[in-house]
Each structure stands twice: as C-alpha cells, then as structure tokens.
GUTIPA-836513 format. One line per 4 residues: number of its first residue (from 1); for each residue x, y, z of N, C-alpha, C. Coordinates in pm, 1 decimal. Example, Ala and Ser with C-alpha at 12.3 -4.5 7.8 and 13.67 -1.06 7.14 Angstrom:
residues 2
1	1319.0,-569.0,780.0,1230.0,-450.0,780.0,1320.0,-330.0,780.0 ~ 1285.0,-225.0,708.0,1367.0,-106.0,714.0,1290.0,3.0,787.0
//
This chain:
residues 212
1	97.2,-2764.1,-29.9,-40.9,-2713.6,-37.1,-41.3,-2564.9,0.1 ~ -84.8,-2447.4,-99.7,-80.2,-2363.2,-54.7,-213.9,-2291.0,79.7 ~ -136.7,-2246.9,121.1,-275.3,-2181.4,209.6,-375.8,-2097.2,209.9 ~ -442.6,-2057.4,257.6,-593.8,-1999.5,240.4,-626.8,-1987.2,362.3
5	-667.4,-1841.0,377.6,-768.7,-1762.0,499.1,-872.1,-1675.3,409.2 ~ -959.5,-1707.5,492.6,-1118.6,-1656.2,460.4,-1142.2,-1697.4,358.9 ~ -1121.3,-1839.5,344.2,-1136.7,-1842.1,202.0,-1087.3,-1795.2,63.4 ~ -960.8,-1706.4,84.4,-875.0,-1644.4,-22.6,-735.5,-1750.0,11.1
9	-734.1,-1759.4,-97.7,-593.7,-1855.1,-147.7,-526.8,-1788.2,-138.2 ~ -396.4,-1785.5,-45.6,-214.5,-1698.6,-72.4,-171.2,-1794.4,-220.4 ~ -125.9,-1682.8,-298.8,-48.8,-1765.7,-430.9,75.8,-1844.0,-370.9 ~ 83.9,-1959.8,-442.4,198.0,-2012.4,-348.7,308.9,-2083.4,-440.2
13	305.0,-1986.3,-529.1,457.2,-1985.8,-663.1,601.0,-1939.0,-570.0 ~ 691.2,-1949.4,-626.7,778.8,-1934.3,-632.7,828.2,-1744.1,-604.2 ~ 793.8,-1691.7,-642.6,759.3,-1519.9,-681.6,722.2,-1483.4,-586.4 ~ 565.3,-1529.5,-541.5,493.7,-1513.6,-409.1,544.6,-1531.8,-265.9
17	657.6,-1670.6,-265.1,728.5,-1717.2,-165.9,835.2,-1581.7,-125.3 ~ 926.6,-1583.2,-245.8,1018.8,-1497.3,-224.5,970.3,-1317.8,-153.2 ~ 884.0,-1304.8,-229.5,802.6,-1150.3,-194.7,723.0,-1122.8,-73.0 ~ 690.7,-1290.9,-19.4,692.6,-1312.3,144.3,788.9,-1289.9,241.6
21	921.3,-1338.9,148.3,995.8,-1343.7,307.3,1063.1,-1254.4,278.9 ~ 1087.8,-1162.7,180.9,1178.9,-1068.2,153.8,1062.4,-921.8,211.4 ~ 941.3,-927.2,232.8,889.5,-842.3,323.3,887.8,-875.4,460.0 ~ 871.4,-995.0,497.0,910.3,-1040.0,618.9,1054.0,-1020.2,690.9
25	1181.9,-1020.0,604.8,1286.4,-990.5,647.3,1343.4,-861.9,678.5 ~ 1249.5,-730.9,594.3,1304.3,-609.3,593.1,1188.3,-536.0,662.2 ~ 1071.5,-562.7,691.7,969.4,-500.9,760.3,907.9,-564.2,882.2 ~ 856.7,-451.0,977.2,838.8,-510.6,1077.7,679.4,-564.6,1080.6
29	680.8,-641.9,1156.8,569.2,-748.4,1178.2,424.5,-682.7,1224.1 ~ 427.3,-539.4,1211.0,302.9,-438.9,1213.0,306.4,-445.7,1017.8 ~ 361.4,-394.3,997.3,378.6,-417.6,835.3,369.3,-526.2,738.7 ~ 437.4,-653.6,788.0,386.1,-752.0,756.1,271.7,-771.1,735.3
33	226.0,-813.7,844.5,54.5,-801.2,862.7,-21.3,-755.4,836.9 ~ 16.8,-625.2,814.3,-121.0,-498.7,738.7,-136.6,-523.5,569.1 ~ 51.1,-581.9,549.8,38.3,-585.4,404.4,-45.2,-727.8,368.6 ~ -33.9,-831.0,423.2,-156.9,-948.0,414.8,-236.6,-939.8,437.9
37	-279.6,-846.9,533.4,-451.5,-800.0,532.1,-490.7,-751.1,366.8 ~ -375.6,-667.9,324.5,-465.0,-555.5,191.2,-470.5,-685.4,118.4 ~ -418.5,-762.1,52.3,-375.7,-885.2,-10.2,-544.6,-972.6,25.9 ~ -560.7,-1012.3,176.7,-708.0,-1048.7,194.8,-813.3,-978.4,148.1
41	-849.9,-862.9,205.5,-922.7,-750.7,203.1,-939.5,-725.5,25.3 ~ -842.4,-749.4,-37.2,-886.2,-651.2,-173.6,-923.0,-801.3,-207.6 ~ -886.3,-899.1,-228.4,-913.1,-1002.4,-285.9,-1055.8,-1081.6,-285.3 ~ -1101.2,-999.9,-122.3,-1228.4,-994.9,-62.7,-1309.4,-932.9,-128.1
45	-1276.4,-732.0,-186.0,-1326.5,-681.0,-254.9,-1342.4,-725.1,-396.1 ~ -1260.2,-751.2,-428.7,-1238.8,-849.4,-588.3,-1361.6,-910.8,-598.0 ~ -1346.4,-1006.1,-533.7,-1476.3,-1142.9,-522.5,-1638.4,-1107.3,-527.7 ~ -1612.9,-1000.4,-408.2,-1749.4,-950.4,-412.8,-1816.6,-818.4,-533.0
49	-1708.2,-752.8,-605.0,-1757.7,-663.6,-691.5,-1750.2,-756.3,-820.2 ~ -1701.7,-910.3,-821.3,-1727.3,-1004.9,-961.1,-1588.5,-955.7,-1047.5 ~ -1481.6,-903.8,-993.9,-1406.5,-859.8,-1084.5,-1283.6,-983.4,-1098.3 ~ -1227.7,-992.4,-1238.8,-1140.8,-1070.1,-1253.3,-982.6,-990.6,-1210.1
53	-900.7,-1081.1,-1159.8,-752.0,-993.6,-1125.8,-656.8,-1136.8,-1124.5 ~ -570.2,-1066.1,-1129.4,-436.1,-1179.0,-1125.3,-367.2,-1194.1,-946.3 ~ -390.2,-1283.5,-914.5,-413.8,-1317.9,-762.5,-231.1,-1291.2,-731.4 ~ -129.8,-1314.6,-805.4,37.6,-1319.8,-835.9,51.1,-1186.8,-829.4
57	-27.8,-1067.1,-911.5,50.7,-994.4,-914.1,-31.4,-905.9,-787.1 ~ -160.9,-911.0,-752.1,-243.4,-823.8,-648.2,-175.5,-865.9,-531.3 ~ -89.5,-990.3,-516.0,-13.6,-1069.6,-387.7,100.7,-901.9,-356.0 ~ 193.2,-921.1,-514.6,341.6,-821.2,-520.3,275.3,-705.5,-473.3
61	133.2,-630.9,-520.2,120.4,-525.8,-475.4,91.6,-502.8,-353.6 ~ 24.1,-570.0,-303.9,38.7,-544.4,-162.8,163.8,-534.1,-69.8 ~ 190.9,-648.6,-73.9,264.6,-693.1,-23.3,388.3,-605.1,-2.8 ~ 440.7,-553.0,-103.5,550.3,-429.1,-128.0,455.4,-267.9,-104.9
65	348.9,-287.2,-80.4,326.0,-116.5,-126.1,373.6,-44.6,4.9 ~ 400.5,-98.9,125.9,490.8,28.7,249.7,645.4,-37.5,256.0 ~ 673.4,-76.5,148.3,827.8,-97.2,159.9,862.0,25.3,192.6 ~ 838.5,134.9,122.3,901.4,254.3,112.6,921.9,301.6,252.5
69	841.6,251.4,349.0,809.1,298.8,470.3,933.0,216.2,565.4 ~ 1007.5,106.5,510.8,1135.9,84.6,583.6,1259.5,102.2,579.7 ~ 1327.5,77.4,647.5,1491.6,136.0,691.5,1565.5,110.2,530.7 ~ 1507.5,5.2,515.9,1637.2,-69.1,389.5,1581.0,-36.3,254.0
73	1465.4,9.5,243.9,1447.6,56.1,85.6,1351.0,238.5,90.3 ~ 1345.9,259.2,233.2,1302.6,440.7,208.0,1429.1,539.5,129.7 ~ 1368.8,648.3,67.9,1454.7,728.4,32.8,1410.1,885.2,54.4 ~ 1462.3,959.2,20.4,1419.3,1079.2,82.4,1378.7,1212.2,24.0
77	1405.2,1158.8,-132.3,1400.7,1278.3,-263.3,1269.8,1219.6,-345.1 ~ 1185.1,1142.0,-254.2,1048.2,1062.3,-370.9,937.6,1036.5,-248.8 ~ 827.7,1014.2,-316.2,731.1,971.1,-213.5,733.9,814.0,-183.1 ~ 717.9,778.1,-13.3,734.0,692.4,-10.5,646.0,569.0,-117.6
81	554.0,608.2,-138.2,502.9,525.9,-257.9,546.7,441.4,-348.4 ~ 658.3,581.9,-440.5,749.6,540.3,-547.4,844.0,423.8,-478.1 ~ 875.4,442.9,-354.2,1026.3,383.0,-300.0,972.4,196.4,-288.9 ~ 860.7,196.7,-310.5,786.9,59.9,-309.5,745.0,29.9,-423.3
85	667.5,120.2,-522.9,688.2,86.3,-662.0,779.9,94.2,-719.7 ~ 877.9,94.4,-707.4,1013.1,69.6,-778.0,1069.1,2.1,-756.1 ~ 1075.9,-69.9,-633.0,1098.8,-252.3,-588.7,1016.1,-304.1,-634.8 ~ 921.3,-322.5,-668.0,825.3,-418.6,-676.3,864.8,-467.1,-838.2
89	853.7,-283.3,-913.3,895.9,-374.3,-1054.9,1000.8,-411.0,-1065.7 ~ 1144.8,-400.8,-994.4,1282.1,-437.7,-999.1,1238.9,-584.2,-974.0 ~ 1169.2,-648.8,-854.9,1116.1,-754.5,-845.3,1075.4,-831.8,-936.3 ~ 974.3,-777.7,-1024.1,915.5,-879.0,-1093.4,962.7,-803.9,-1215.4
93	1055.9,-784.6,-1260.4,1160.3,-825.6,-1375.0,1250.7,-916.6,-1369.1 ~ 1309.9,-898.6,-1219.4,1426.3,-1010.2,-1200.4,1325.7,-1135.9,-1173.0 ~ 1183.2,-1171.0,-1229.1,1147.4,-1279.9,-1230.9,1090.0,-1308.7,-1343.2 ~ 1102.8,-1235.5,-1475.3,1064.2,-1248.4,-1546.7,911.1,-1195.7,-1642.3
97	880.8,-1101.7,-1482.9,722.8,-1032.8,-1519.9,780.4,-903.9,-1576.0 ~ 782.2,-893.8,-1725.0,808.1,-706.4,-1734.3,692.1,-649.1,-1791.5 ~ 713.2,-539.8,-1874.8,607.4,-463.4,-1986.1,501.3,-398.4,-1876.0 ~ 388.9,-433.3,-1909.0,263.3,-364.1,-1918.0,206.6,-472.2,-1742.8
101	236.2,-599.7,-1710.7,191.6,-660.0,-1626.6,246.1,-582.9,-1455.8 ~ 403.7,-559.9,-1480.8,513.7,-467.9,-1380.0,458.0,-329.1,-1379.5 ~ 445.3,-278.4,-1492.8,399.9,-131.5,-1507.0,277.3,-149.8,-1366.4 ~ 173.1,-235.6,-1450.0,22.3,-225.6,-1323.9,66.8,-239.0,-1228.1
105	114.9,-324.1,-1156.1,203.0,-349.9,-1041.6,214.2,-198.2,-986.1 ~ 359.4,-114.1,-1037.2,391.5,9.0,-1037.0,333.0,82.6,-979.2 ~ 211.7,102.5,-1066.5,101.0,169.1,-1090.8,54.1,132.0,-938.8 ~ 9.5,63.6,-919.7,-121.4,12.7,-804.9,-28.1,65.2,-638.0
109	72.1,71.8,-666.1,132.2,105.9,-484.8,199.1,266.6,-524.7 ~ 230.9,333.0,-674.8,222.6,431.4,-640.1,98.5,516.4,-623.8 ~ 5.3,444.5,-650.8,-118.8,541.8,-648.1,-179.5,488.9,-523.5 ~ -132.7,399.0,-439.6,-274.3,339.3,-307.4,-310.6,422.4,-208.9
113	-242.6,577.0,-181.6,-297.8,668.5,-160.2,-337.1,795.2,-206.8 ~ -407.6,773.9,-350.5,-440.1,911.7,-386.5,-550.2,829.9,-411.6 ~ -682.5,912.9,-357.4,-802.5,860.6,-326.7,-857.3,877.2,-482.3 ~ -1010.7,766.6,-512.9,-1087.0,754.9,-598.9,-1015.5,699.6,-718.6
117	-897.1,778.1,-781.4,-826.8,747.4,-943.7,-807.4,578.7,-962.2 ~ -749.0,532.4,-855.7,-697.4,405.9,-851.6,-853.2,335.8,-875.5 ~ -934.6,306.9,-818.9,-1051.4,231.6,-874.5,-1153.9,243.9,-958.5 ~ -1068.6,333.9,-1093.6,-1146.3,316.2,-1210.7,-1017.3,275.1,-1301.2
121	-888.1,181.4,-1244.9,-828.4,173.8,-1318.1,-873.6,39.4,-1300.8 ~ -720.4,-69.4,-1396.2,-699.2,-229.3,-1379.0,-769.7,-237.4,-1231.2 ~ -781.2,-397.6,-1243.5,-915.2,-464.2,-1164.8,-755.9,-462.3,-1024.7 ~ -638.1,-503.1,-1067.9,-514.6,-475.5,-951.7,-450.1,-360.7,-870.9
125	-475.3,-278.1,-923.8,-478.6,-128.1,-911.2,-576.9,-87.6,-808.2 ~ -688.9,-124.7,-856.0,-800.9,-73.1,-786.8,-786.4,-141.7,-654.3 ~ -776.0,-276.7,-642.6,-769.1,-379.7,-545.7,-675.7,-351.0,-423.2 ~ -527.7,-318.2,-464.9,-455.9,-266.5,-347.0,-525.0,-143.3,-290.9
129	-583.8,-74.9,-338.7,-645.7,104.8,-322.9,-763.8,-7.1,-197.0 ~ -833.4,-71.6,-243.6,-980.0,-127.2,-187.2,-874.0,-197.7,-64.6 ~ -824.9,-258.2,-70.4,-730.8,-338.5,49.2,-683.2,-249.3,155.2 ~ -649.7,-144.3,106.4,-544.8,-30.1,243.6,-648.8,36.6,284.8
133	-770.0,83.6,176.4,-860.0,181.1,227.6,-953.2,66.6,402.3 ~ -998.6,-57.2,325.5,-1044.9,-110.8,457.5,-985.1,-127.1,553.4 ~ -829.4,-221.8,540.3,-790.1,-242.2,714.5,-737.6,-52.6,751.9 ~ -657.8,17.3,663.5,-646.2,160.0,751.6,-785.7,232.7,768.2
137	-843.2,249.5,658.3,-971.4,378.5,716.7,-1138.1,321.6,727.5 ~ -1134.8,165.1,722.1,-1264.6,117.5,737.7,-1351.1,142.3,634.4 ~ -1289.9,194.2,523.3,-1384.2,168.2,373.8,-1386.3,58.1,351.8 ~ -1540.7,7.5,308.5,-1612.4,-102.6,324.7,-1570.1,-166.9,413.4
141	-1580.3,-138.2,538.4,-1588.1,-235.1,636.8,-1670.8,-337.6,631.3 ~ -1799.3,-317.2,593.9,-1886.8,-390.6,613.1,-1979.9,-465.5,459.1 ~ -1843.7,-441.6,378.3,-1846.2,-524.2,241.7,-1817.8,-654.3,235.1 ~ -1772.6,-692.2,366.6,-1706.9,-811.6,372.0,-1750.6,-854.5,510.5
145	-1807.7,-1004.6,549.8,-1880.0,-998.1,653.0,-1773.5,-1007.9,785.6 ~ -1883.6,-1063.6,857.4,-1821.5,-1060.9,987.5,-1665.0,-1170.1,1030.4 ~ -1723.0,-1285.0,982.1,-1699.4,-1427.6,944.1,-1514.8,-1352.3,877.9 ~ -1553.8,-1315.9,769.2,-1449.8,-1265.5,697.6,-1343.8,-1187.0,750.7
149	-1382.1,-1088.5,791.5,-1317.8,-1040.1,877.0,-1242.3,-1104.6,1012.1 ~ -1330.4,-1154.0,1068.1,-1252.7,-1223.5,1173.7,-1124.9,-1309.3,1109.5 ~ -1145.1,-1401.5,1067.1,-1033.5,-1522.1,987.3,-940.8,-1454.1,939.2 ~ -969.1,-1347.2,876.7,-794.7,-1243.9,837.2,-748.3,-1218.9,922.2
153	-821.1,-1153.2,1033.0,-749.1,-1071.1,1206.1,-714.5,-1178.7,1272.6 ~ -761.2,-1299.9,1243.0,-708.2,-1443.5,1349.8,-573.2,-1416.4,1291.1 ~ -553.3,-1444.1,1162.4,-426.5,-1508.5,1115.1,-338.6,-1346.8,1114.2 ~ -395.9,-1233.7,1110.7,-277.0,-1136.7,1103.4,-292.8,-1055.0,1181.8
157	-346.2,-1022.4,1309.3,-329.2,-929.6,1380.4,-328.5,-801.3,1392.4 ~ -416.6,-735.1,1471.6,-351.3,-569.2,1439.0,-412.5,-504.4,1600.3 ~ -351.5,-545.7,1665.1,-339.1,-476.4,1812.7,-268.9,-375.1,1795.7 ~ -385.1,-246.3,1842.9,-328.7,-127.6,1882.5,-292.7,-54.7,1693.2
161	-351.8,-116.6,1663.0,-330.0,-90.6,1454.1,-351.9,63.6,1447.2 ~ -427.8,110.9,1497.9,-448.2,265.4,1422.9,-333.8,349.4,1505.4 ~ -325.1,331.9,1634.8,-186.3,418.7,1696.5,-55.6,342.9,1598.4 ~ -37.3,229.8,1638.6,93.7,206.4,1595.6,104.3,227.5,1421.5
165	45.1,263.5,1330.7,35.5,256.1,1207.0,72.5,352.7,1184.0 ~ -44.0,487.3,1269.2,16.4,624.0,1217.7,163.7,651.7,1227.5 ~ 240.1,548.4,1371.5,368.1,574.8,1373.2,439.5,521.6,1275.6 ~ 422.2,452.7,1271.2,494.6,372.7,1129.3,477.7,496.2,996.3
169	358.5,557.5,958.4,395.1,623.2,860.6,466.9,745.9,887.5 ~ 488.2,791.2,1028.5,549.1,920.4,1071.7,675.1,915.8,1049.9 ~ 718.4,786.6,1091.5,860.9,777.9,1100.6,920.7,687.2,987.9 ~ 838.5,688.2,908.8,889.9,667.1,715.5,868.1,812.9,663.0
173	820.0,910.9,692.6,815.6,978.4,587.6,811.9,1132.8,643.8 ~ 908.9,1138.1,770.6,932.2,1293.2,845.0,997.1,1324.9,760.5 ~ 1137.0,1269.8,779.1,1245.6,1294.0,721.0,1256.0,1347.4,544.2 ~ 1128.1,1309.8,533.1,1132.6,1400.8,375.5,999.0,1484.2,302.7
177	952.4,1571.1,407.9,814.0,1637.5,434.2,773.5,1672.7,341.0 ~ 825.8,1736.3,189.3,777.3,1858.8,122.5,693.7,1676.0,11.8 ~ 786.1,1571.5,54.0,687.0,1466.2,-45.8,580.6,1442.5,-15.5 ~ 519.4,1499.3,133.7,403.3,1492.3,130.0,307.3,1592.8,109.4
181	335.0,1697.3,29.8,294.5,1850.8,-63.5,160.4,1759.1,-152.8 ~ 5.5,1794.2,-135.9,-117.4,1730.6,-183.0,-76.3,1645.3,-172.9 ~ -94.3,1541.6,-61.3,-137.9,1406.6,-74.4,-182.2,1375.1,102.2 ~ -241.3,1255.5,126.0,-306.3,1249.0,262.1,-176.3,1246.9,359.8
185	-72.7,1223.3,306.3,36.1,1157.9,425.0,67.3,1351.2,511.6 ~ 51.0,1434.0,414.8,56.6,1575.7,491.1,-34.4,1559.2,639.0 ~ -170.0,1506.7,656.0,-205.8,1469.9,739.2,-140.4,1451.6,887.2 ~ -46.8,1345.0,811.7,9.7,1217.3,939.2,121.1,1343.9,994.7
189	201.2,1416.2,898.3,321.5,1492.7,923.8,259.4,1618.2,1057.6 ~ 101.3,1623.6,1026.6,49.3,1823.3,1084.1,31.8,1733.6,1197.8 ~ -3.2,1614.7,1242.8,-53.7,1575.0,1390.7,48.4,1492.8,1464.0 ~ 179.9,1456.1,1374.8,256.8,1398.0,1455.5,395.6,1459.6,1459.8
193	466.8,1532.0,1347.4,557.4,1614.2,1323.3,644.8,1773.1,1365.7 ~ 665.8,1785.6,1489.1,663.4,1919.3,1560.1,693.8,1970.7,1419.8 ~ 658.5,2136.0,1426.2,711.6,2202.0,1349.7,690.9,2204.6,1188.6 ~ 634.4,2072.0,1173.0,567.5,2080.3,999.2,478.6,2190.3,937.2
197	551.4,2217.0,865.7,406.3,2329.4,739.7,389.9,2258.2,655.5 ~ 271.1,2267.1,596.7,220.9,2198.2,486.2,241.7,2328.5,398.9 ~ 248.2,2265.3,258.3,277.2,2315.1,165.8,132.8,2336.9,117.9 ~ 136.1,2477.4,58.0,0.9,2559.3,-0.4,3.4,2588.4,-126.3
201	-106.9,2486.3,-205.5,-118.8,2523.2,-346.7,-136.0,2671.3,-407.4 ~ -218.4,2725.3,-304.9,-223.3,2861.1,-385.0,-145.8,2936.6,-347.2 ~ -69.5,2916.1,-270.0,65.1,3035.6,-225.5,181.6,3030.8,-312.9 ~ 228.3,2827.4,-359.3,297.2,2818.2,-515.5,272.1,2862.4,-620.5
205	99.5,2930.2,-670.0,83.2,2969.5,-784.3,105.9,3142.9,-785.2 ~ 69.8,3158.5,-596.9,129.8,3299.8,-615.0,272.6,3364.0,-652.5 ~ 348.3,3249.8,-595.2,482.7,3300.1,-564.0,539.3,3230.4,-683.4 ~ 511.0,3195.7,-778.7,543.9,3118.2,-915.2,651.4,3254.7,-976.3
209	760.1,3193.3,-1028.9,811.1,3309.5,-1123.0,705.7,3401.8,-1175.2 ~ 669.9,3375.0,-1219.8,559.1,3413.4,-1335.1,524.0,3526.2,-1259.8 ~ 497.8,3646.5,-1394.4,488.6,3825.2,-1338.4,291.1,3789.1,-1313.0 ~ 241.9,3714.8,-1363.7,97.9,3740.5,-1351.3,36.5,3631.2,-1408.6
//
C-alpha cells in the first residue's frame, strides 16, 4: 500500500522506490526531507491551482533537484542545478522514461531557482519551482492550510531549516563561485563566503573584447 501525507499519495512504483533510497543514501537527512516536502508542497500547489501533472515524474523532480548540492554527484565547472538535472535524466532513461517526458524532468530542477520562468512552463516544471519556493522562502505559505502543513512537517521535519539550509547550499556551491554569476545562490555565497565578489553584469559588457 503506498503511502500518503496530507492527503498526497507518494508514487509507489518501482522508479519512485529506487529515487527514494538512492536520495536517501547519498544525501543528508536535512535534504531528504526538504526534498519530500517540495514533492508535498507542489503537489499541494498542483491540487489547489486544478492543474493536471504526472505525480512519477514531479516525485524524480524533486526529489533529485539538490543532488547537485552533495559530496557524490556535485561538480564544479556547472551550476549546481545542472549537477541534479543530469542525474535525474540519466535516471529516468536507465528506466525507460526518455524524449520529451526526461527533458521536463531536466528542465524543472535546472530551472527551480530562476524565479517566475518556471511557472508558465509544464504543469511539472512549474510544480518543483512552487514546492522549493514554499518550504525555502514561504511563497504561498498560506495556499495550503494549516492542517496541511502540519502533516508534511509531522512526517518530514525541518528543525532549525532556514540556518541549516543556507549551510547546506554554502557548502555545495563555494567551491565553484563564478556559477553563481545572475542567479539567487550569489546571495548565499555574499553572506556566508569570506572573500566572495559577485560577478557584475555591466562591468562584463564593459570589459567585453569588443572596442565599443
């Protein structure tokens, strides 16, 4: 019998199993958890904006989108983003999901932090974006009731979530700063990173080869 909190069904295939414990085995149990919250949370958002989605593949996206953020699949020449969309579709090829279904997949954890684009795409896309934005920054908090909320935080926890999170993204993604050049993770690098500069769009267009 598969299980269900808040009333959202965990898919409980074969695919889903594996993409459980293979985040469970390589990430830590702050990560775990945040990634079954987005998985609740968007599925929450789903329900309530009437949108149809594929519950299998909105599971993979979550579920993988801060791989990038651990020891065994970060890399250091890409944003951590990519380093999770690119497992995910290696994933669901070696199960038989390819084309256009893997692509969305792709799609939905490299984009879950570049604000607004992601939720005028696929109804899965949008969903991981709606999932990370509530449990990290409290967008629509209060799209989803009280009731709701509670029953996800019973079953997944997040003591001490906003300190220990930012660390978690500090220490996925010091080590390769200039990937966070326009995008929010520059943020995490200027308040936790001695010594970080952020990279300046208009100082690249000054200093561009280009005579003028």
């Amino acid at each position: 019998m598969s299980e269900s909190i808040a009333d959202v069904r965990i898919p409980g295939s074969a695919l889903a199993r594996e993409a459980t414990e293979l985040v469970r085995d390589v990430a830590s149990p702050l990560l775990f958890d945040h990634s079954r919250r987005v998985f609740l949370f968007g599925s929450l958002r789903g329900r309530e904006q009437g949108l149809s989605f594929d519950p299998e593949l909105l599971y993979v996206g979550a579920m993988f989108h801060d791989l990038g953020l651990t020891e065994r699949f970060r890399r250091t020449g890409q944003r951590f983003e990519i380093d999770g969309a690119d497992e995910a579709r290696r994933f669901l090829r070696a199960h038989g999901i390819e084309g256009e279904p893997a692509d969305r997949v792709w799609t939905a954890i490299a984009l879950h932090t570049t604000p607004e684009i992601p939720l005028h795409m696929a109804p899965e896309v949008a969903l991981v974006t709606r999932g990370v934005e509530l449990d990290v920054l409290g967008i629509g908090y209060h799209a989803v009731s009280d009731e709701q909320r509670a029953a996800v935080v019973a079953a997944h926890p997040r003591p001490d979530f906003k300190n220990r999170i930012l660390a978690a993204f500090t220490e996925g993604i010091e080590d390769r700063p200039d990937t966070t050049f326009g995008n929010v993770k520059a943020d995490v690098l200027a308040h936790f990173s001695p010594g970080f500069v952020r990279g300046d769009f208009v100082e690249v267009i000054k200093g561009s080869d280009w005579a003028e």
